[in-house]
Backbone of each chain as nested JSON, in Angstrom:
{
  "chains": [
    {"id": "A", "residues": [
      {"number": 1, "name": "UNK", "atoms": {"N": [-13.088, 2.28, -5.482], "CA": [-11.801, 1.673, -5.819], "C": [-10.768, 2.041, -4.757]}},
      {"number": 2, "name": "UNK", "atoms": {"N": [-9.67, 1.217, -4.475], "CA": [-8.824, 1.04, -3.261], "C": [-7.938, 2.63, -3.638]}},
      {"number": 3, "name": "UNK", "atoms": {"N": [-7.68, 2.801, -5.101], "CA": [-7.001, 4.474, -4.976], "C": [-8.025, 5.496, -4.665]}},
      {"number": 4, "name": "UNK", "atoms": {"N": [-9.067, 5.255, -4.783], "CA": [-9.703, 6.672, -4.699], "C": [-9.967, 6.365, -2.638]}},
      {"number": 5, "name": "UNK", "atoms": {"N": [-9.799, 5.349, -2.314], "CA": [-10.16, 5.346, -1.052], "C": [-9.081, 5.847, 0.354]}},
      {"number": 6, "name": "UNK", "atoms": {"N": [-7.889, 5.637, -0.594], "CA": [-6.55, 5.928, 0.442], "C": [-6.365, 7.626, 0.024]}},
      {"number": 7, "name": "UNK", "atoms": {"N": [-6.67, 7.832, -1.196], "CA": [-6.272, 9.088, -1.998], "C": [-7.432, 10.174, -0.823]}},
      {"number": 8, "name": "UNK", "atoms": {"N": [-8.9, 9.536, -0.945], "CA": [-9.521, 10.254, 0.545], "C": [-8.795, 10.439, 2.021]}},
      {"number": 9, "name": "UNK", "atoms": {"N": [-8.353, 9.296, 2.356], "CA": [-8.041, 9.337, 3.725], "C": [-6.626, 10.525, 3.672]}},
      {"number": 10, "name": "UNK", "atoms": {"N": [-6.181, 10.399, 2.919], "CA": [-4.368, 11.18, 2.869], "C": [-5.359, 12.527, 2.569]}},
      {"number": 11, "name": "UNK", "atoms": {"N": [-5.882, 12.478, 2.228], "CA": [-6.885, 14.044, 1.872], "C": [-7.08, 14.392, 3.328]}},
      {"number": 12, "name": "UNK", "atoms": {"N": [-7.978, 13.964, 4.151], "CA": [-8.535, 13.608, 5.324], "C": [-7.371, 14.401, 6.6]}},
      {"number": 13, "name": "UNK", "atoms": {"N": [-6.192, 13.371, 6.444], "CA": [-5.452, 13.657, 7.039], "C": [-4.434, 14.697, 7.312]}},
      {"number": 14, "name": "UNK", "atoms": {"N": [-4.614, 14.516, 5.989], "CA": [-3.386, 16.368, 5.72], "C": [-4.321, 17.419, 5.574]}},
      {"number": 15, "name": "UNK", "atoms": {"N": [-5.653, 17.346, 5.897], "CA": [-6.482, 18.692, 5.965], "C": [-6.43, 18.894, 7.161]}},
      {"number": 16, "name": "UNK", "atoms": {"N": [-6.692, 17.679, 8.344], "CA": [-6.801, 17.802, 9.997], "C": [-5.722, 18.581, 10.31]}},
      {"number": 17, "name": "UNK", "atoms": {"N": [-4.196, 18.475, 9.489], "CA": [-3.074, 18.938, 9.702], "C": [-3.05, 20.2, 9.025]}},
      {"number": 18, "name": "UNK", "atoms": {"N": [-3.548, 20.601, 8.399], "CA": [-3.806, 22.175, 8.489], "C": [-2.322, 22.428, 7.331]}},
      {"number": 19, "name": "UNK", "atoms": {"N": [-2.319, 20.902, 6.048], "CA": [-1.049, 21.492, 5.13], "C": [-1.671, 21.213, 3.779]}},
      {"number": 20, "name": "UNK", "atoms": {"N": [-0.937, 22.164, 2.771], "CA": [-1.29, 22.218, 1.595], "C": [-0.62, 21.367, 1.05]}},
      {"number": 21, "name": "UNK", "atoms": {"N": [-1.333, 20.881, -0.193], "CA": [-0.689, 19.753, -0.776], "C": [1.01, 19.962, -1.427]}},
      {"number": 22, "name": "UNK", "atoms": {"N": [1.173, 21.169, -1.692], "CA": [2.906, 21.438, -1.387], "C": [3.512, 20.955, -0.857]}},
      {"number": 23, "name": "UNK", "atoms": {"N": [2.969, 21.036, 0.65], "CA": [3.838, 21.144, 2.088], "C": [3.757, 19.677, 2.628]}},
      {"number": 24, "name": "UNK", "atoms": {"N": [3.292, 19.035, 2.034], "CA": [2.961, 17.569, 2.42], "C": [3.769, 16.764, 1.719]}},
      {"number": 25, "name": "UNK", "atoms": {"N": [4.109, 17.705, 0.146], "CA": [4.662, 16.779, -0.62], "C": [6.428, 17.446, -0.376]}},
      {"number": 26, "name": "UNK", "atoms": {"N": [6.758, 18.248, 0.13], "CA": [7.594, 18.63, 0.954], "C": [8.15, 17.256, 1.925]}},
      {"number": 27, "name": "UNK", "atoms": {"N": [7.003, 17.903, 2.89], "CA": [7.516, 17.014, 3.657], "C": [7.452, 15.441, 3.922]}},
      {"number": 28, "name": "UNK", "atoms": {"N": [7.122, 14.872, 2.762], "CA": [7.455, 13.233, 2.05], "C": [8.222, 13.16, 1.157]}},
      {"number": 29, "name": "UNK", "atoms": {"N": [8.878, 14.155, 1.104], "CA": [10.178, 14.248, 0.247], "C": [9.744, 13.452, -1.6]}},
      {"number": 30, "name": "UNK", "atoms": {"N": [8.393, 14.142, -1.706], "CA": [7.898, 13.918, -3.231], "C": [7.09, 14.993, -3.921]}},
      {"number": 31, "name": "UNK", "atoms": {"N": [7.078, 14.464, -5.191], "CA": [6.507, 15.631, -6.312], "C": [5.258, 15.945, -6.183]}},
      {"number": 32, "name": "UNK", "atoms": {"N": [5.015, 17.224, -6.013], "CA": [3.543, 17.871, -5.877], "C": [2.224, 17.069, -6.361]}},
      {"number": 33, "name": "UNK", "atoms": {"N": [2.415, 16.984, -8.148], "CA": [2.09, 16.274, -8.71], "C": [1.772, 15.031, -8.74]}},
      {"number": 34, "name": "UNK", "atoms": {"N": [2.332, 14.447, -8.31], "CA": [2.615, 12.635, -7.636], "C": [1.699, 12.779, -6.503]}},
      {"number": 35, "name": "UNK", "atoms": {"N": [1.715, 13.469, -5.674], "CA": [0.8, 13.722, -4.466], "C": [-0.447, 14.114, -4.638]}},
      {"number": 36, "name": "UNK", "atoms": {"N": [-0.49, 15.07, -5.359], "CA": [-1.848, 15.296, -6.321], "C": [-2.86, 13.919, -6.605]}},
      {"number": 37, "name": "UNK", "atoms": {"N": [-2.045, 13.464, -7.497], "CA": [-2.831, 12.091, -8.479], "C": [-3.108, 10.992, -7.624]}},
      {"number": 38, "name": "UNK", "atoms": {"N": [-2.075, 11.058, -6.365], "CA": [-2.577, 9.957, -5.535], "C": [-4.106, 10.008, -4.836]}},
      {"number": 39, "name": "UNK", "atoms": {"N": [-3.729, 11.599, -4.364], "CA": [-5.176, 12.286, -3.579], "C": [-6.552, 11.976, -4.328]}},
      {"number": 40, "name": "UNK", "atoms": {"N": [-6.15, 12.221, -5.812], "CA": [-7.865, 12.008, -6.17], "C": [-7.785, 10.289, -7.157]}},
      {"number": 41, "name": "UNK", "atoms": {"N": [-6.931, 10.127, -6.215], "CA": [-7.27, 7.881, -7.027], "C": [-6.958, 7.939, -8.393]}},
      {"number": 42, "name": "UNK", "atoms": {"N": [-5.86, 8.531, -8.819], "CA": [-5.563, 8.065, -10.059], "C": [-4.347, 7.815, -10.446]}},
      {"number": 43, "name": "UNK", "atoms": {"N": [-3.531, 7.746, -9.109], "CA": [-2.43, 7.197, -8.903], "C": [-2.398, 6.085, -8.394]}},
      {"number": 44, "name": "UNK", "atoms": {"N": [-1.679, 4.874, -8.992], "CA": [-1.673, 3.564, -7.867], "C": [-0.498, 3.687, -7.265]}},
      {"number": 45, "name": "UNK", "atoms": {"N": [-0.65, 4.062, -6.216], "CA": [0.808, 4.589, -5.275], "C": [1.605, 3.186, -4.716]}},
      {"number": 46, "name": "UNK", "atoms": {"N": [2.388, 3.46, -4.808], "CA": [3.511, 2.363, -3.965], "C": [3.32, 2.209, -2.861]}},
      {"number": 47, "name": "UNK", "atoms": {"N": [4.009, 1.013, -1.954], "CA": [3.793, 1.424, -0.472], "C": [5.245, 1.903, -0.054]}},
      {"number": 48, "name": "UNK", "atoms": {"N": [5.892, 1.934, -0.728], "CA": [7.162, 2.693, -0.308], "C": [6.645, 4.937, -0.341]}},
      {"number": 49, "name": "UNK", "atoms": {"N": [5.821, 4.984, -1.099], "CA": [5.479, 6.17, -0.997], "C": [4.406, 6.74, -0.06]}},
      {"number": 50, "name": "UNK", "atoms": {"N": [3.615, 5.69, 0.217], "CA": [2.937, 5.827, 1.025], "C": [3.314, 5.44, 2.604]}},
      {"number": 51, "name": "UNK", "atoms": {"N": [4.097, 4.851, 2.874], "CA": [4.776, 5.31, 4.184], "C": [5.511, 6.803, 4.05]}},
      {"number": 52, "name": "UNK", "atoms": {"N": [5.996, 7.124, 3.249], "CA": [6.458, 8.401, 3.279], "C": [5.613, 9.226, 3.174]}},
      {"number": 53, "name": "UNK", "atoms": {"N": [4.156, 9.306, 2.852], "CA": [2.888, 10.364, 2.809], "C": [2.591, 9.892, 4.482]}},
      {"number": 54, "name": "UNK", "atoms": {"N": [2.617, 8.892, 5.052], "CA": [1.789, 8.189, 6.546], "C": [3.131, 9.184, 7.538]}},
      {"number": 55, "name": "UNK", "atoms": {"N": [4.201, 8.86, 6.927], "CA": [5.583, 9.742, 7.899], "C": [5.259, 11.067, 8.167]}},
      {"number": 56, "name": "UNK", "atoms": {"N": [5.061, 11.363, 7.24], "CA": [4.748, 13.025, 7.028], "C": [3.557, 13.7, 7.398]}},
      {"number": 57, "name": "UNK", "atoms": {"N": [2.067, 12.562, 7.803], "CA": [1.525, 13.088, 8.013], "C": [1.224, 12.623, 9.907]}},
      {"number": 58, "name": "UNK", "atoms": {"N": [2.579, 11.896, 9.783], "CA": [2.74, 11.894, 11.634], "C": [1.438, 10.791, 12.02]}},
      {"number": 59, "name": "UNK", "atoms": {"N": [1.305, 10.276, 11.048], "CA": [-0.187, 8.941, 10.911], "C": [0.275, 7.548, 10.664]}},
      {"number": 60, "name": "UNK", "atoms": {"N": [0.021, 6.643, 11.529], "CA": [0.233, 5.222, 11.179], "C": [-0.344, 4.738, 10.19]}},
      {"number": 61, "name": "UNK", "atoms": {"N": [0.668, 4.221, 9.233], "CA": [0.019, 3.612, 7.605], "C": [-0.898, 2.653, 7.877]}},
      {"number": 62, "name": "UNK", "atoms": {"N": [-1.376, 2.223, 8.66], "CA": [-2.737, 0.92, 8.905], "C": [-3.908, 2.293, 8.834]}},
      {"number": 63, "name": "UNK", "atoms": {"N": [-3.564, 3.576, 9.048], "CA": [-4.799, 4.167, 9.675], "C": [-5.329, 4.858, 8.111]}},
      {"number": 64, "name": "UNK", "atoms": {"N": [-4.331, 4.581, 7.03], "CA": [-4.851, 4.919, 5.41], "C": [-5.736, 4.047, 5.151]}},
      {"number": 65, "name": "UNK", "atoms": {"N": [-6.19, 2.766, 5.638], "CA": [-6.84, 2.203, 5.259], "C": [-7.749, 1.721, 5.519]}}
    ]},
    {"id": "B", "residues": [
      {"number": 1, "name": "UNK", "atoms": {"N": [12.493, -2.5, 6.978], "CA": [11.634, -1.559, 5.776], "C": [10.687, -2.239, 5.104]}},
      {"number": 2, "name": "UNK", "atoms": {"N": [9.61, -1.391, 5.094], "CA": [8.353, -1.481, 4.799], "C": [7.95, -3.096, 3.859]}},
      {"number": 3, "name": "UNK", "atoms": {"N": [9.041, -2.711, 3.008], "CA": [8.302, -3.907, 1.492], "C": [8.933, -4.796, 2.184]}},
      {"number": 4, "name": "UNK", "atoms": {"N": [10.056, -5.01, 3.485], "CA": [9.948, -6.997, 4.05], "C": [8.852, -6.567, 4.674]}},
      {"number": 5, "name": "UNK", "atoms": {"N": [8.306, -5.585, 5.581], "CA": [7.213, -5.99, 6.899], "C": [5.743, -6.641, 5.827]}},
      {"number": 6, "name": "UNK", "atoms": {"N": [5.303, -5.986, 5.054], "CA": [4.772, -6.543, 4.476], "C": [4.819, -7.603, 3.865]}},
      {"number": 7, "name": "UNK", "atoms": {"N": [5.763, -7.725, 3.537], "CA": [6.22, -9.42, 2.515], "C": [5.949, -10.275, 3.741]}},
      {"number": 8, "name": "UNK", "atoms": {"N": [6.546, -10.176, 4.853], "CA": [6.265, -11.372, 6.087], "C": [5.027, -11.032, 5.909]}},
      {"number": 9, "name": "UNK", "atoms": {"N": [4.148, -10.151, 6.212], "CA": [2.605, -10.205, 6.718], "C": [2.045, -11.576, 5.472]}},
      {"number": 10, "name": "UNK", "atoms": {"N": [2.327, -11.037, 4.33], "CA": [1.435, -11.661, 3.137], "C": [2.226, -13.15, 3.641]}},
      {"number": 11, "name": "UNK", "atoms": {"N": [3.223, -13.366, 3.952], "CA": [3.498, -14.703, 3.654], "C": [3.298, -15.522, 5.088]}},
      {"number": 12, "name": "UNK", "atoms": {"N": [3.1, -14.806, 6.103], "CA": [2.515, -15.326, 6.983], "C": [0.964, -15.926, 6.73]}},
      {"number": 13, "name": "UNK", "atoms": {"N": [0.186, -14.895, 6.302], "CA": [-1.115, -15.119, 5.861], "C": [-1.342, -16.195, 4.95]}},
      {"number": 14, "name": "UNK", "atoms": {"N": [-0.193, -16.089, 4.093], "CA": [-0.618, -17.596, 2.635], "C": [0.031, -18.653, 3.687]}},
      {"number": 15, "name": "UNK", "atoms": {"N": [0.562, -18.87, 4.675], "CA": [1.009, -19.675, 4.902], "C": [-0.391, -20.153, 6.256]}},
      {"number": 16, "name": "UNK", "atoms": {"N": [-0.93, -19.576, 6.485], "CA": [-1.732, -19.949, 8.065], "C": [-3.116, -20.591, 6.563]}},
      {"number": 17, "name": "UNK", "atoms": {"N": [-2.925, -20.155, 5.856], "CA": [-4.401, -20.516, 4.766], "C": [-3.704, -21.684, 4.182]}},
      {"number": 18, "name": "UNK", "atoms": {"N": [-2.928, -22.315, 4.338], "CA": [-2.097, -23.578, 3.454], "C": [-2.074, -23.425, 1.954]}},
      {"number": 19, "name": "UNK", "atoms": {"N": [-1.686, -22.102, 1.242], "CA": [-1.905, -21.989, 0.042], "C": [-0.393, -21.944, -0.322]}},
      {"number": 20, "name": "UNK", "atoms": {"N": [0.324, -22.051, -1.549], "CA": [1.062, -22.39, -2.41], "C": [1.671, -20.574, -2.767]}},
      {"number": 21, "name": "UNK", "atoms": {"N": [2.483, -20.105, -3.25], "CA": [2.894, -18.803, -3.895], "C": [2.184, -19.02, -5.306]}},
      {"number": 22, "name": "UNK", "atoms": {"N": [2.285, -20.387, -5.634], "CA": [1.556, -20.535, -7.429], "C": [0.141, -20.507, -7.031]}},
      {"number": 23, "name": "UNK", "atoms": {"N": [-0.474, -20.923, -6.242], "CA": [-1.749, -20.77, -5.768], "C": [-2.763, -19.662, -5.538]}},
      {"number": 24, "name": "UNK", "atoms": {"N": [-1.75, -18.485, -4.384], "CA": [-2.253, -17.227, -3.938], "C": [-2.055, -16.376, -5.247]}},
      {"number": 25, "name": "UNK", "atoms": {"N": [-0.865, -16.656, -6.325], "CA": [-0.594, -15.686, -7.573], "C": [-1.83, -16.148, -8.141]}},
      {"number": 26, "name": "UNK", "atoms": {"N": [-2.343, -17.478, -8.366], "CA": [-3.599, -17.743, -9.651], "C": [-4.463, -17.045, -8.866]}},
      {"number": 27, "name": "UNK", "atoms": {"N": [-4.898, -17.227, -7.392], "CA": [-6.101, -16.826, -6.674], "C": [-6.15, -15.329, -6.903]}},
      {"number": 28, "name": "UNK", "atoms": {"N": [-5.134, -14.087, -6.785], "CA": [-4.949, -12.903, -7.331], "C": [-4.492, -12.732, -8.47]}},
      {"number": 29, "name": "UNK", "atoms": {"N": [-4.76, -13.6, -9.297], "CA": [-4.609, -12.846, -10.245], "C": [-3.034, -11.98, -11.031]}},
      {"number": 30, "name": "UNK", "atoms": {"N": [-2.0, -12.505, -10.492], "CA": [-0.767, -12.248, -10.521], "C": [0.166, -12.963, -10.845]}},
      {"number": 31, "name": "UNK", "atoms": {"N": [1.392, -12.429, -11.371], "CA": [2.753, -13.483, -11.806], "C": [3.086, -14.126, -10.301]}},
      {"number": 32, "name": "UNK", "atoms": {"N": [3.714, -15.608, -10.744], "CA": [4.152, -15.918, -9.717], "C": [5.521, -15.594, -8.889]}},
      {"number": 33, "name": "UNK", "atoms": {"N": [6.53, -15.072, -9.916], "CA": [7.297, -14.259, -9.335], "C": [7.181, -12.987, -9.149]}},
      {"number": 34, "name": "UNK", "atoms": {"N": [6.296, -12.173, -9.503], "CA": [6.158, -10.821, -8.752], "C": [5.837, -11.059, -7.322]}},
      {"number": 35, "name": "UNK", "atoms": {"N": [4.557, -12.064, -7.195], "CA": [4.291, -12.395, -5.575], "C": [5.58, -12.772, -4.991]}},
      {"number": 36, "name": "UNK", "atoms": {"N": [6.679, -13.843, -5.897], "CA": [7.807, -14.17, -4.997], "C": [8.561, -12.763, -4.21]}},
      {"number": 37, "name": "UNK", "atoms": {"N": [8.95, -11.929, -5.459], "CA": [9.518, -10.466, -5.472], "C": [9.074, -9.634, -4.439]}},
      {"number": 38, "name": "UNK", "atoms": {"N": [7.662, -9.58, -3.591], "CA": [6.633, -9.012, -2.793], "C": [6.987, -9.841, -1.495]}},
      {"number": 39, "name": "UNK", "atoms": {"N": [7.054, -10.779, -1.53], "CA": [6.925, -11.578, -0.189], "C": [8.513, -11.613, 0.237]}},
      {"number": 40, "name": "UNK", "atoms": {"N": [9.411, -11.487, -0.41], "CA": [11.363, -11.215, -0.079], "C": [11.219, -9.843, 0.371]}},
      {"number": 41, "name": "UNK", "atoms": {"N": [10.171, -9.17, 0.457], "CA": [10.513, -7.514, -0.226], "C": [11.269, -6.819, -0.974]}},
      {"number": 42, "name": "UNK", "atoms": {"N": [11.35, -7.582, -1.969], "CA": [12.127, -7.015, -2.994], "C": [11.313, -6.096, -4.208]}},
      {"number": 43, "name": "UNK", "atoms": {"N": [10.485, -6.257, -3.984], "CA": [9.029, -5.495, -5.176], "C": [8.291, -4.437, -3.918]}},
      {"number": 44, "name": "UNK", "atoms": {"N": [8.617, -3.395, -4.634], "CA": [8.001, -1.984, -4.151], "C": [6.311, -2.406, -4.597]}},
      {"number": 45, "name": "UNK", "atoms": {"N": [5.429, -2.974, -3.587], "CA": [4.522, -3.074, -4.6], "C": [3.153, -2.271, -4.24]}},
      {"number": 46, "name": "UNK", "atoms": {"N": [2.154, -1.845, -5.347], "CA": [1.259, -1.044, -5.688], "C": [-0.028, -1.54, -4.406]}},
      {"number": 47, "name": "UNK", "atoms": {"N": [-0.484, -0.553, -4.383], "CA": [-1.662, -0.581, -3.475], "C": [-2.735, -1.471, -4.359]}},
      {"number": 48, "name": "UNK", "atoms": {"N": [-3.096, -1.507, -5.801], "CA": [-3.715, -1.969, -6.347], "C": [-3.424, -3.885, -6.301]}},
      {"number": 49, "name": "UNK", "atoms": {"N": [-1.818, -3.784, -6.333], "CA": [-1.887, -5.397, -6.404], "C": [-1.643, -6.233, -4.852]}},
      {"number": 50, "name": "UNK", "atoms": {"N": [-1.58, -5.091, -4.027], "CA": [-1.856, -5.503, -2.564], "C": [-3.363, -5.75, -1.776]}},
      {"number": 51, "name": "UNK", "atoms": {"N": [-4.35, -5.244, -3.123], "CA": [-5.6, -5.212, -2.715], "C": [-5.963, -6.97, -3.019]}},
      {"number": 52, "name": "UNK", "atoms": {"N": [-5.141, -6.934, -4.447], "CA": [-5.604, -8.184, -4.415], "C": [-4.979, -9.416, -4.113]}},
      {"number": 53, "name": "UNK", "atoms": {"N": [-3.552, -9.137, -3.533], "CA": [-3.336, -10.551, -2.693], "C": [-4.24, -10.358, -1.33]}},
      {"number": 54, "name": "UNK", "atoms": {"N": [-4.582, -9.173, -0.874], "CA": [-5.656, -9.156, 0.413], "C": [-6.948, -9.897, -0.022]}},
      {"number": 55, "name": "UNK", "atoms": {"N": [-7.49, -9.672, -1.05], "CA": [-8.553, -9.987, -1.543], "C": [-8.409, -11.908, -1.743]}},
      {"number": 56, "name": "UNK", "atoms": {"N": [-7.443, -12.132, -2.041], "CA": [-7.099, -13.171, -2.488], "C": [-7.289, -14.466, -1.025]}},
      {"number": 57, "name": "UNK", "atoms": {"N": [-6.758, -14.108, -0.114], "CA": [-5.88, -14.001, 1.057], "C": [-7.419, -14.363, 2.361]}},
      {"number": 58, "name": "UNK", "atoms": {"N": [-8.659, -13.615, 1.549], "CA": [-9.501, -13.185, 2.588], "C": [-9.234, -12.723, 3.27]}},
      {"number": 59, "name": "UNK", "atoms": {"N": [-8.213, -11.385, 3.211], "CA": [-7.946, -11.127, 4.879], "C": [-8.213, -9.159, 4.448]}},
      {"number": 60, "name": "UNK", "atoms": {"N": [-8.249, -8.601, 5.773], "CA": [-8.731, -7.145, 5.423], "C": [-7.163, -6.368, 5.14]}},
      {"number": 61, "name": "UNK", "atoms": {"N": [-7.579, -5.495, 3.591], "CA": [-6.042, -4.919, 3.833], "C": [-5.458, -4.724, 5.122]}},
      {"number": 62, "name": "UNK", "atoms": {"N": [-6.148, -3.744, 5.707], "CA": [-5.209, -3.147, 6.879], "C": [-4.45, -4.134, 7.926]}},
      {"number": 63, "name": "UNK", "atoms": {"N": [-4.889, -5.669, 7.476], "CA": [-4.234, -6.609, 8.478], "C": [-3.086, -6.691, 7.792]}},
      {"number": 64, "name": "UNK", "atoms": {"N": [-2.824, -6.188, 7.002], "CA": [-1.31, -6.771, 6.419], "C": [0.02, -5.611, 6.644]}},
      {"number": 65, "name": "UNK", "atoms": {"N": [-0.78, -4.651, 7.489], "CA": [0.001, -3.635, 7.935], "C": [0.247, -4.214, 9.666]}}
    ]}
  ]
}
């Protein structure tokens, strides 16, 4: 399913980056939690939030998908 | 910001396929004004219902980025 597949890649990406899911949700200026549920696909995330997870992880939003 | 770049992508795409907004909404599966709401960028919209105007659309998500 398309959440559990972006919820991998943002996994993916913020591990290469060496940040905890805190510090990610820090620095996308969102709730731990919210960041959480997206990570394991059980969030259907916005794309307004998900440019702000792609900002933060210094990653072009085409490359979540 | 994000929800027009996308709204042009999708409405570029229904438009190179000669499909209708009432058309691409029946083909996905969607209201026809939420697609309107999506394609103005005025609708923050979900990865789930972007899968399926992609799906709809034949075209690969990531082209709509």
């Amino acid at each position: 399913m398309i959440t559990h597949e972006i919820g991998n890649k943002i996994r993916y990406f913020r591990k290469q980056k060496g940040l905890s899911q805190e510090k990610l949700a820090l620095l996308a200026g969102l709730d731990r939690t919210y960041l959480a549920g997206v990570e394991s696909g059980k969030r259907n995330v916005t794309i307004i939030s998900l440019e702000k997870i792609a900002n933060a992880l210094e990653t072009p939003l085409k490359e979540l998908f």
